[in-house]
C-alpha positions, 0 to 999 in steps of 0.5 A, a space after each residue: 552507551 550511546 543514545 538511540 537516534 529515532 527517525 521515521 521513514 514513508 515507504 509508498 505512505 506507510 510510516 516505519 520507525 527506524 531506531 539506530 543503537 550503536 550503529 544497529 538498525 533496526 526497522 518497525 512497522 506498526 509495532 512489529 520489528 523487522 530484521 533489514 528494510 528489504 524485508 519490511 519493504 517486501 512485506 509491505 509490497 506483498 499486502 494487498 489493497 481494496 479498490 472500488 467501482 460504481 457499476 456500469 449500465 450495462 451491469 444495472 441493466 442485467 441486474 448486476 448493479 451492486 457495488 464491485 470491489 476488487 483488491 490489488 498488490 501494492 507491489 504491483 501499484 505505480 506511485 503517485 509523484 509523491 511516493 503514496 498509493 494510488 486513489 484511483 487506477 485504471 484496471 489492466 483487465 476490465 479496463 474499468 476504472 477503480 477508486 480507494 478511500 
């Protein structure tokens, strides 16, 4: 029996555990295993991110001056050049721009 080879894989910045034991792979996301990396990277793309806004004037003016969040679908997200999500993106609705911690 061989040894398990460990590696540990981004996907759009989320970490996966890869194990590989005689020549099966198997996928680990945040202890929860995963058949093939497709499925694990579906899940992921199918996961949903928060977003925040400051308020417009407009918005103060009319009483409406709270803080907006809005969630949008990784899937959906363009990456940055690194690979990882977005901290800030403009929203292809309102036109307004949104920003994650």
């Amino acid at each position: 029996m061989s040894q398990p080879i460990k590696e540990r894989l981004q996907y759009k910045g989320y970490p996966i555990n890869k194990e590989t034991i005689n020549g099966v792979e198997k996928f680990d996301y945040i202890g929860t295993p995963y058949p093939t990396l497709q499925a694990l990277k579906n899940f992921l793309d199918n996961r949903y991110v928060t977003f925040y806004r400051n308020p417009t004037e407009y918005e103060i003016k009319f009483g409406e001056g709270a803080i907006h969040f809005k969630e949008f679908k990784v899937g959906n997200l363009k990456l940055r050049k690194d690979g990882l999500l977005p901290t800030r993106l403009k929203d292809k609705t309102d036109g307004l721009i949104y920003t994650r911690k």
